[in-house]
C-alpha positions as a Python dict, from the first residue, in 0.01 Angstrom:
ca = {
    (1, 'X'): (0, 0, 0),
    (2, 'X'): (-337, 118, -13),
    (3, 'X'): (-624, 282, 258),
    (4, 'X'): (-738, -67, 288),
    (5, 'X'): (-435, -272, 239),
    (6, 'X'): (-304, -76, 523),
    (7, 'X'): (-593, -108, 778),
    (8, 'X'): (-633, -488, 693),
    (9, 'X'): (-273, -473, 849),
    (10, 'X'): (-387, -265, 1163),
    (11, 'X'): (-664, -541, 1183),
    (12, 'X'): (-369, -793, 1177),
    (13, 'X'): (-143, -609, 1402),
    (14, 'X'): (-440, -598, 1661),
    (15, 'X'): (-392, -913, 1675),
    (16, 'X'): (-37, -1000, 1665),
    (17, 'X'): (-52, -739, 1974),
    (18, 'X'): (-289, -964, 2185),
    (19, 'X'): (-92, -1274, 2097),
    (20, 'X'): (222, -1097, 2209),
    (21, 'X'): (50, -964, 2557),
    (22, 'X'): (-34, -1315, 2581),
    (23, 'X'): (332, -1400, 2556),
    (24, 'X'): (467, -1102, 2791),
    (25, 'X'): (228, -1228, 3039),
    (26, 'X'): (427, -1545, 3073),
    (27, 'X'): (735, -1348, 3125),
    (28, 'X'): (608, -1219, 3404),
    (29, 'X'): (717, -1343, 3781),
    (30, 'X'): (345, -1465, 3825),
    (31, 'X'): (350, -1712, 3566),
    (32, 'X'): (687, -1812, 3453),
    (33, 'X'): (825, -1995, 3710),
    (34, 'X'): (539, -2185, 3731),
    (35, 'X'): (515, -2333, 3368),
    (36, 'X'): (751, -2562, 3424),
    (37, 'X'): (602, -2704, 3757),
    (38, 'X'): (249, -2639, 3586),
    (39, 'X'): (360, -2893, 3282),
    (40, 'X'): (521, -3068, 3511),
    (41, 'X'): (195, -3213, 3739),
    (42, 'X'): (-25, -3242, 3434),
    (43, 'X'): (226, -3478, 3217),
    (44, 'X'): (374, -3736, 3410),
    (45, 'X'): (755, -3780, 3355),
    (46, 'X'): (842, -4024, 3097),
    (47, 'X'): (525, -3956, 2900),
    (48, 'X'): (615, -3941, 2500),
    (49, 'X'): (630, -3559, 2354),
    (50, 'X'): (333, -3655, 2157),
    (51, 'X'): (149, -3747, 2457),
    (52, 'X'): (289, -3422, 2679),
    (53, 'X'): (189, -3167, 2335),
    (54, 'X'): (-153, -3277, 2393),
    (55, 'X'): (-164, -3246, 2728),
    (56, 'X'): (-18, -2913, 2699),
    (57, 'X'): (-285, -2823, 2448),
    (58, 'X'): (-552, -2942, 2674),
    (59, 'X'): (-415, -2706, 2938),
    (60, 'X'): (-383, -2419, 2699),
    (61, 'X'): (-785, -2505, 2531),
    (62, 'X'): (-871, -2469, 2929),
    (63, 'X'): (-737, -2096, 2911),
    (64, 'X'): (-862, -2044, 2597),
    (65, 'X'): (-1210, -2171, 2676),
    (66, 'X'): (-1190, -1896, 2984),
    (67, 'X'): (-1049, -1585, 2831),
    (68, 'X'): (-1307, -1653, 2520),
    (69, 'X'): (-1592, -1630, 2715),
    (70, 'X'): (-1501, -1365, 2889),
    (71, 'X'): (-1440, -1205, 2551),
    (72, 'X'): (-1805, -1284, 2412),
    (73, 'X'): (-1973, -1170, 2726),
    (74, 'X'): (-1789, -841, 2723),
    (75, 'X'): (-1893, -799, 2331),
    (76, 'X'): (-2282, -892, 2410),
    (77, 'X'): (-2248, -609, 2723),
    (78, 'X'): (-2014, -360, 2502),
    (79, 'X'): (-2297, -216, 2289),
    (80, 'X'): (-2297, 118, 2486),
    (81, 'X'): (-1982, 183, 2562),
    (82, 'X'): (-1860, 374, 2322),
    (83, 'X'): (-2162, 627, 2352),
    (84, 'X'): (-2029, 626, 2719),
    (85, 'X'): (-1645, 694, 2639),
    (86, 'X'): (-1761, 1073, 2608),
    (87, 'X'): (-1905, 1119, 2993),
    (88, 'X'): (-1670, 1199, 3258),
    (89, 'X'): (-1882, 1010, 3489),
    (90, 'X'): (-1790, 637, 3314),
    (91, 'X'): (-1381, 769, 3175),
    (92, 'X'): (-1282, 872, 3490),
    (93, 'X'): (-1354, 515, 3706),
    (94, 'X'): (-1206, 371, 3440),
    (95, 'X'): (-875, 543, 3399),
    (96, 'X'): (-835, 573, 3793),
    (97, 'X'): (-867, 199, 3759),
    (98, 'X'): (-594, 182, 3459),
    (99, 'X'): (-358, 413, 3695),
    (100, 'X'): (-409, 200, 3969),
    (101, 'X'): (-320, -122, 3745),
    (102, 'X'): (-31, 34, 3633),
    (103, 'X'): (80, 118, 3944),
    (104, 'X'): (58, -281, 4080),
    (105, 'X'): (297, -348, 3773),
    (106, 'X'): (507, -56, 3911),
    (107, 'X'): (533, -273, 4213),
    (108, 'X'): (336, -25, 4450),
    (109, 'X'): (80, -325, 4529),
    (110, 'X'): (-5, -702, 4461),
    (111, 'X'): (-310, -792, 4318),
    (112, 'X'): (-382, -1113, 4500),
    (113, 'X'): (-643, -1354, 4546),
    (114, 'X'): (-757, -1494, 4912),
    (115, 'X'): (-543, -1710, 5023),
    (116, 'X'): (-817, -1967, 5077),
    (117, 'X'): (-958, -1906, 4700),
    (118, 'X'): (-593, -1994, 4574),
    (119, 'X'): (-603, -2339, 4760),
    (120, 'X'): (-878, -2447, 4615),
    (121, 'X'): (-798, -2362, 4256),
    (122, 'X'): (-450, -2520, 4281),
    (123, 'X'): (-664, -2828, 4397),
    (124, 'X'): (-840, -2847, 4072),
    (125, 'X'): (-732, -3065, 3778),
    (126, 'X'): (-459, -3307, 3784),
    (127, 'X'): (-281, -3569, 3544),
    (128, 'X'): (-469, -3646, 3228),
    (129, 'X'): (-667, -3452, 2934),
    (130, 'X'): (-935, -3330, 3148),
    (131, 'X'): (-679, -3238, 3461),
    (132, 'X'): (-468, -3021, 3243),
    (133, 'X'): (-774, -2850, 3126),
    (134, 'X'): (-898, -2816, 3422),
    (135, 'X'): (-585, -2630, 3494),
    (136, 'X'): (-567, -2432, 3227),
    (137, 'X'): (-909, -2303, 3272),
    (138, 'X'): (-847, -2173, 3641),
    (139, 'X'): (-512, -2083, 3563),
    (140, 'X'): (-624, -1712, 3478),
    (141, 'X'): (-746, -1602, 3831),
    (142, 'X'): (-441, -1782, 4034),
    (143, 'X'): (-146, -1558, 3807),
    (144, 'X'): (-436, -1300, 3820),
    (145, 'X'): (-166, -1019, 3980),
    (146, 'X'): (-13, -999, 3660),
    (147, 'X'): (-242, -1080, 3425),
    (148, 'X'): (-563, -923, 3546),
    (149, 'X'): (-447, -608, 3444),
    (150, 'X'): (-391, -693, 3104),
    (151, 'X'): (-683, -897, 3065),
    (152, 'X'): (-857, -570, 3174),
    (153, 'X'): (-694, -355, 2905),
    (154, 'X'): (-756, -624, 2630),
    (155, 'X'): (-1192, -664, 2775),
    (156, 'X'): (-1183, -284, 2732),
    (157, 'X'): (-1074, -234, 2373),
    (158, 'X'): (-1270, -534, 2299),
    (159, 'X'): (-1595, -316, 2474),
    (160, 'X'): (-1475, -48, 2284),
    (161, 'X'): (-1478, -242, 1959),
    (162, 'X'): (-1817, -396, 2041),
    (163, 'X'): (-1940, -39, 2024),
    (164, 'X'): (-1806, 53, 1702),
    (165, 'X'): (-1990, -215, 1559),
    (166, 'X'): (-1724, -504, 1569),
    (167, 'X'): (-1876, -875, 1546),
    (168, 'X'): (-1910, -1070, 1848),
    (169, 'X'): (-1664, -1311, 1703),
    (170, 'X'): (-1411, -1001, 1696),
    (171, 'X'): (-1391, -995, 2057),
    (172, 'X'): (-1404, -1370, 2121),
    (173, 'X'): (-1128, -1443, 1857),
    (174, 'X'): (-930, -1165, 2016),
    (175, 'X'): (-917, -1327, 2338),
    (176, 'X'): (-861, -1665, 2192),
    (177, 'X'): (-576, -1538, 1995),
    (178, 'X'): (-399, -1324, 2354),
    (179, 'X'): (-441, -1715, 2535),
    (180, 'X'): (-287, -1885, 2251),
    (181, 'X'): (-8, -1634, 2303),
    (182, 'X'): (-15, -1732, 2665),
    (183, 'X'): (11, -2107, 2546),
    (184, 'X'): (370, -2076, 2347),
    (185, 'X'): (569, -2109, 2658),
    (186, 'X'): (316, -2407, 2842),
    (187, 'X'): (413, -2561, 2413),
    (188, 'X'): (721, -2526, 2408),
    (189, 'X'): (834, -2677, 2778),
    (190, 'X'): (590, -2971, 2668),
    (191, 'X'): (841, -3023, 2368),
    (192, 'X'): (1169, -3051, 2604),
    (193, 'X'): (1263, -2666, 2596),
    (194, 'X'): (1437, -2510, 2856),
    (195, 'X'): (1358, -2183, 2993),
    (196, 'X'): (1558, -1878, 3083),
    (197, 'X'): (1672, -1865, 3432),
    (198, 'X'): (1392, -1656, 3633),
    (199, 'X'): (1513, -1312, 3684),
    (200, 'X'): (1507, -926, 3722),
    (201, 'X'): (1438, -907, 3378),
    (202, 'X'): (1083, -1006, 3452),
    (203, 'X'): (1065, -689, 3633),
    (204, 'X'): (1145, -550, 3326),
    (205, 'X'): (835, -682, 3155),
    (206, 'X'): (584, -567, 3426),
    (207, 'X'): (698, -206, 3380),
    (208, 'X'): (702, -285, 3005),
    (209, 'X'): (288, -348, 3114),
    (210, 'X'): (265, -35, 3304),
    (211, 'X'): (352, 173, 3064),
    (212, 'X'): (123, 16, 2868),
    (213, 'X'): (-115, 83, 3077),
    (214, 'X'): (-48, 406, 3131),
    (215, 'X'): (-80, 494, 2793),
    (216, 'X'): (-421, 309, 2762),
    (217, 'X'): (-549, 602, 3047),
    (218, 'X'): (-452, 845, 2847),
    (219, 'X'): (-632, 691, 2515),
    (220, 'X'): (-960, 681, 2727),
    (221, 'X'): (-868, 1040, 2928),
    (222, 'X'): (-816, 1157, 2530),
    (223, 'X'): (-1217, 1207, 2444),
    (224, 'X'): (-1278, 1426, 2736),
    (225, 'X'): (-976, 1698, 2609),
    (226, 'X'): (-929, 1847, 2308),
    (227, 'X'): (-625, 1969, 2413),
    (228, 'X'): (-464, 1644, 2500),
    (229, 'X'): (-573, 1513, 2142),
    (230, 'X'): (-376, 1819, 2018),
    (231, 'X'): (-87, 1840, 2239),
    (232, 'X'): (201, 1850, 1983),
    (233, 'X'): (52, 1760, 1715),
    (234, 'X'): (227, 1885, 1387),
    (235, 'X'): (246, 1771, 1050),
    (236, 'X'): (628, 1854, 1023),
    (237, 'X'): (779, 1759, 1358),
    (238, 'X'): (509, 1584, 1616),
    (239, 'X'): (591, 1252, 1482),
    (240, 'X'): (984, 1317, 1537),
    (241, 'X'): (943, 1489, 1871),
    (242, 'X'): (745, 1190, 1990),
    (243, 'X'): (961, 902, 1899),
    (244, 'X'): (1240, 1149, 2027),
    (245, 'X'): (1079, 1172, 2379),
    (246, 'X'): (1030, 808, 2376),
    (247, 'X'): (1358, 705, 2262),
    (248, 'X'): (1473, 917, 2552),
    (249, 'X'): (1252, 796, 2836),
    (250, 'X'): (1329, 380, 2776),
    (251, 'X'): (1699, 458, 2749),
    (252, 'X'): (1701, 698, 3077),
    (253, 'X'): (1500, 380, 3205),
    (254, 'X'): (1187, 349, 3185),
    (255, 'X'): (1183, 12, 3179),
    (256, 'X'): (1517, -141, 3314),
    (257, 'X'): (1549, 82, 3648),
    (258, 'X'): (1293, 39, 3941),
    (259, 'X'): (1113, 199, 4187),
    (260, 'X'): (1264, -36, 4441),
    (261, 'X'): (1620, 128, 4413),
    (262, 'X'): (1746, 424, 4606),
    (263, 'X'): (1567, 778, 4566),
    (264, 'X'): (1803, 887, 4294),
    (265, 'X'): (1686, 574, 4132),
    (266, 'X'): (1303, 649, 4195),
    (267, 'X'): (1325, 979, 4058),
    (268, 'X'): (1516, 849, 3703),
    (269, 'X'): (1300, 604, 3658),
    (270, 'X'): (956, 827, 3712),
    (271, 'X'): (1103, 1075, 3473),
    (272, 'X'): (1179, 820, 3195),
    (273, 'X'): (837, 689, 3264),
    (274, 'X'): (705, 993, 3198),
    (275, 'X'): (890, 1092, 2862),
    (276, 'X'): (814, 749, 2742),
    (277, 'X'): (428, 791, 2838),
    (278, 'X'): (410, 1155, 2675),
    (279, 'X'): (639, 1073, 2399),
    (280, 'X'): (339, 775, 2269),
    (281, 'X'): (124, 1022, 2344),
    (282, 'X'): (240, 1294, 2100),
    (283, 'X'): (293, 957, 1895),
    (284, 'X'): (-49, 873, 1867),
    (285, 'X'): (-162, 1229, 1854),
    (286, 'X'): (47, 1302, 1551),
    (287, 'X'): (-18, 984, 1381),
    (288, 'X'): (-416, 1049, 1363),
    (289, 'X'): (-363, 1427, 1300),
    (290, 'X'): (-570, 1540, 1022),
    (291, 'X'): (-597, 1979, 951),
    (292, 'X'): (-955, 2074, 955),
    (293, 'X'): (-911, 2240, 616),
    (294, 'X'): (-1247, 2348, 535),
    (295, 'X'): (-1522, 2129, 730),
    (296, 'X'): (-1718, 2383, 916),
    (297, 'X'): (-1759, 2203, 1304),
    (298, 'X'): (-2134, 2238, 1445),
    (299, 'X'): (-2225, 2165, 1801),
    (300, 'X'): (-2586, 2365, 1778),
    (301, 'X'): (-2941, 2279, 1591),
    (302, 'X'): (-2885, 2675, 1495),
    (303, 'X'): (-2493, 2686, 1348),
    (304, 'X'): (-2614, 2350, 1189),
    (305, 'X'): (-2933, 2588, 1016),
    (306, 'X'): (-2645, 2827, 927),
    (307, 'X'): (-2465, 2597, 742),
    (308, 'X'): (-2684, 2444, 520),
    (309, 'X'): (-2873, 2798, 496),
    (310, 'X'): (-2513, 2880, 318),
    (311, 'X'): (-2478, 2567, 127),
    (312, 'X'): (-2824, 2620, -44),
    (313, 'X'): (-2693, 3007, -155),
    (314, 'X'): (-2410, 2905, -284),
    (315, 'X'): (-2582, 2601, -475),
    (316, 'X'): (-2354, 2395, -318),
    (317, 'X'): (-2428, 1951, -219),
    (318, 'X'): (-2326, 1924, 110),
    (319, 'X'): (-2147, 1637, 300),
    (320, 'X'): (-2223, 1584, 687),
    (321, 'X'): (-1993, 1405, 940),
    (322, 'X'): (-2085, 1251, 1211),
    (323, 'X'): (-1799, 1146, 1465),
    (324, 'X'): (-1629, 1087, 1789),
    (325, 'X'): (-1266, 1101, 1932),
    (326, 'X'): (-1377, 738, 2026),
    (327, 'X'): (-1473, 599, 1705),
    (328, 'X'): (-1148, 402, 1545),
    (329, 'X'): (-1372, 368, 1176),
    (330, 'X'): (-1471, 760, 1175),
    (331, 'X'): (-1100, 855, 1195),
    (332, 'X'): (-1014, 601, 928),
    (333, 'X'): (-1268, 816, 732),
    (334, 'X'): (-1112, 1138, 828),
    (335, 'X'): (-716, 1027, 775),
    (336, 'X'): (-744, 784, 476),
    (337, 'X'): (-1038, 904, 290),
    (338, 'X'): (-1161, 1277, 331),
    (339, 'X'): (-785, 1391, 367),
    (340, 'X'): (-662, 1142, 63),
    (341, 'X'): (-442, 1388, -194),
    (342, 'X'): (-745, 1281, -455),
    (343, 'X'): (-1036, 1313, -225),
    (344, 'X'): (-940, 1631, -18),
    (345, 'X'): (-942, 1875, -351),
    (346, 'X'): (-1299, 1755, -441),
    (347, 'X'): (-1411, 1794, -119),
    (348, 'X'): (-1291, 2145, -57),
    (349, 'X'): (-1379, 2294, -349),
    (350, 'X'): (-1721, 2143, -477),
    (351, 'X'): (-1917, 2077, -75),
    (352, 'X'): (-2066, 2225, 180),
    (353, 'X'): (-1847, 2043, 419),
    (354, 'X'): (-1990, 2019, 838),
    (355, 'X'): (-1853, 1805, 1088),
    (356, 'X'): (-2064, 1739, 1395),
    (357, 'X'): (-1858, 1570, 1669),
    (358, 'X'): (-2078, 1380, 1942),
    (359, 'X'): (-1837, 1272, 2185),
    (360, 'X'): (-1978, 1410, 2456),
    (361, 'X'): (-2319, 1455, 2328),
    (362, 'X'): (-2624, 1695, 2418),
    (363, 'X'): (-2986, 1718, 2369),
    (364, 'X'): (-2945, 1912, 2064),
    (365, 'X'): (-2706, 1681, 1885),
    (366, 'X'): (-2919, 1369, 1971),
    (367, 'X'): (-3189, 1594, 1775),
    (368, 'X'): (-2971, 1598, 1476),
    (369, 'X'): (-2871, 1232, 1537),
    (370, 'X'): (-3198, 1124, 1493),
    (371, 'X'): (-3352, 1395, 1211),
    (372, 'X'): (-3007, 1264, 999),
    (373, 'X'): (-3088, 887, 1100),
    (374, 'X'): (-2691, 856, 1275),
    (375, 'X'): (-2751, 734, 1566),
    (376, 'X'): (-2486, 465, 1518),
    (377, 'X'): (-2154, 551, 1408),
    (378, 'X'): (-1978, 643, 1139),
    (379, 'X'): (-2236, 813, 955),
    (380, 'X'): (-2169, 1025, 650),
    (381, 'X'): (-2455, 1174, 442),
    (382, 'X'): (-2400, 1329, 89),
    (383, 'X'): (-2669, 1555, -48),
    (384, 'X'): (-2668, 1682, -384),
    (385, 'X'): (-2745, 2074, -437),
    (386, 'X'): (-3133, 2074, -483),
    (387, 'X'): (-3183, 1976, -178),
    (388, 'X'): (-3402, 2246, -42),
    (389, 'X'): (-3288, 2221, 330),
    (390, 'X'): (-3454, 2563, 484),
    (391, 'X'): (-3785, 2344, 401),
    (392, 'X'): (-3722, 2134, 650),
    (393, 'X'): (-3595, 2315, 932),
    (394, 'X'): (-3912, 2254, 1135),
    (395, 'X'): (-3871, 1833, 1120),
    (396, 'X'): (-3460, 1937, 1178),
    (397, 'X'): (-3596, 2088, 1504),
    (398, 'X'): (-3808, 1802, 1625),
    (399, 'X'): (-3552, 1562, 1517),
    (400, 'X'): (-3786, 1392, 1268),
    (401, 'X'): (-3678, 1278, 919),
    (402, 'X'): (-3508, 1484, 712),
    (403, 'X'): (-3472, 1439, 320),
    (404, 'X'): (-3308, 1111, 226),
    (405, 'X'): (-2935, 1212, 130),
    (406, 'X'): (-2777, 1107, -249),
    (407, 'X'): (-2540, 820, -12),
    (408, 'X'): (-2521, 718, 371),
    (409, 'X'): (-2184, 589, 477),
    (410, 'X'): (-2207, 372, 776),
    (411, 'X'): (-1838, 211, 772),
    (412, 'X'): (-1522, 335, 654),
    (413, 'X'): (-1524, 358, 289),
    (414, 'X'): (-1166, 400, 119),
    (415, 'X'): (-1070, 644, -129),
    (416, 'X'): (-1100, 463, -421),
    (417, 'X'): (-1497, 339, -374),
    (418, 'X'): (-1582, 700, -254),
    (419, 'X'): (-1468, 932, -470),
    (420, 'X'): (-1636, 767, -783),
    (421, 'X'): (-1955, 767, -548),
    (422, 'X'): (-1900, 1147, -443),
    (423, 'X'): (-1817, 1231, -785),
    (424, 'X'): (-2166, 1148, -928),
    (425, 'X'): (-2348, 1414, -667),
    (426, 'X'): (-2413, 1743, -809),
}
């Protein structure tokens, strides 16, 4: 499979996962026993299945209609926040908030709306197209204790997308695609299927979420600490020792015991929790490891000076990276494309190669930003050799234009359309 074969399957997978968060969240005890009783009052008894599917995909076009907006308004606001991901200031609300949601799904609280609120929204709708869609499109806040926080989770990686320079229609369709998901049970019923008896398994799906959500803290926490990007990462074991560790913490029970058991049962389950959490962790940290090899990282106008000062002695074209820890296309530069078994050689042994990471950025590197025209990411600049950069140290400085590079990358390229482009600079 190629570079792009392969992400064109992450792309695909992204969704699959929202559709199947969208299912999960009917497993839960907020919203499956209801479906039944929910199809129940918007499809009279008797009605044909033909008549009952469209009902039922009235009710489900009610949550879709919700969850879609809320999906384009987050995209429209989401601009920013990726620039934000690297200050503690905006991470730290938000993963306190993720810990806290994780915790409700834990059972340690109940998200719950007003008891007064819920009255009225169970009042809306009735039998009929526009009842059930009426339903459907207040449905979200009344099972809000389970799904709110996985609508939250799925509004922040659209956010996240929206600042990587995702379409709007990437975080609408993403949302659309998690209520359709949603929908398959509310289908199905509506068709004469019977459900599984309501359960402790259910149980088993909230803690399913709050791992989930755990993890998700530590994916925004992971900007802020270089070490928690790097913890266990190794190119001949991480992957194993993380699968290990999470192999371990869902069979010691990180998912079937509870925190609603005796203390001997609390403690298990925290522990398996934990190895489960760490053990995607070191997963994830393993799976986007890539050595440094020879890229030269800058943080300062002056090591930046350095750099190319040494790149014009040694007659050498230079390549500049710009990139964050929070930037999914920049790492799909740095796994699939610099560190590609046919790209990495060239690269190390004909460039100047400098990496400037702006994750958490300063005054200096919005200088460079701007006097390398990257202010959006990714951003990779070639320049060939006769570039005569010590020329232009003075407009480096000032952050005002600096010579216009032999190719500017602004989205992941694969392997195959940029080494014939690289190949070219001299």
């Amino acid at each position: 499979m190629s570079p792009t074969d392969a992400f064109d399957a992450a792309t695909l997978s992204t969704y699959a996962w929202a559709f199947g968060q969208g299912v999960l969240v009917d497993l839960t005890p907020c919203v499956y026993p209801l479906i039944p009783i929910t199809v129940a009052v918007f499809g009279a008894k008797g009605v044909s299945r033909g008549r009952a599917l469209f009902l039922a995909s009235a009710y489900v076009l009610g949550m879709a209609t919700l969850y879609t907006t809320l999906g384009i308004v987050v995209a429209l606001s989401g601009g920013q926040f990726g620039a934000w991901l690297g200050e503690p200031v905006v991470v730290l609300p938000i993963v306190a908030v993720l810990l806290a949601l994780a915790a409700s799904m834990f059972g340690a609280f109940e998200l719950q709306l007003p008891a007064s609120v819920q009255t009225r929204l169970n009042a809306v709708g009735g039998t009929g197209p526009v009842g059930a869609f009426l339903m459907g499109l207040v449905s979200g806040f009344i099972s809000a204790p389970c799904t709110g926080p996985v609508l939250l989770s799925l509004l922040a990686v659209i956010a996240k997308g929206a600042a990587e320079g995702d379409s709007l229609a990437y975080g609408a369709s993403l949302l659309f695609t998690y209520a359709l998901g949603m929908g398959t049970l509310f289908f199905a019923v509506a068709l004469g299927a019977s459900l599984f008896r309501p359960g402790r398994w259910m149980e088993y799906v909230k803690s399913v979420f709050g791992v989930a959500l755990l993890v998700m803290s530590l994916w925004f926490l992971a900007p802020l600490s270089p070490e928690l990007r790097r913890f266990l990462a190794d190119p001949t074991w991480g992957v194993w020792l993380g699968a290990a560790l999470t192999l371990i913490g869902l069979f010691a029970g990180a998912i079937h015991l509870s925190f609603y058991g005796d203390p001997l049962e609390k403690a298990r389950k925290g522990v398996a929790v934990t190895a489960t959490v760490l053990g995607i962790q070191v997963l994830i940290n393993n799976t986007v490891y890539v050595p440094s090899g020879s890229w030269k990282e800058v943080h300062t106008i002056a090591e930046l000076e350095e750099a190319l000062t040494r790149a014009q002695d040694r007659n050498l074209p230079v390549v500049i990276d710009f990139g964050a820890t929070w930037c999914a296309p920049c790492l799909e530069m740095e796994k699939l494309t610099f560190h590609h078994e046919e790209i990495e050689p060239v690269l190390e042994s004909r460039f100047e190669l400098i990496k400037i990471d702006v994750t958490q950025e300063t005054p200096e590197k919005q200088t460079i930003k701007r006097a390398f025209a990257s202010e959006t990411l990714p951003s990779v600049l070639v320049f060939p050799s006769q570039v005569r950069f010590t020329e232009h140290f003075d407009e480096l400085r000032s952050g005002t234009a600096m010579p216009e590079p032999a190719h500017h990358f602004h989205k992941y390229t694969p392997a195959d359309q940029f080494g014939p482009l690289i190949a070219q600079v001299q």
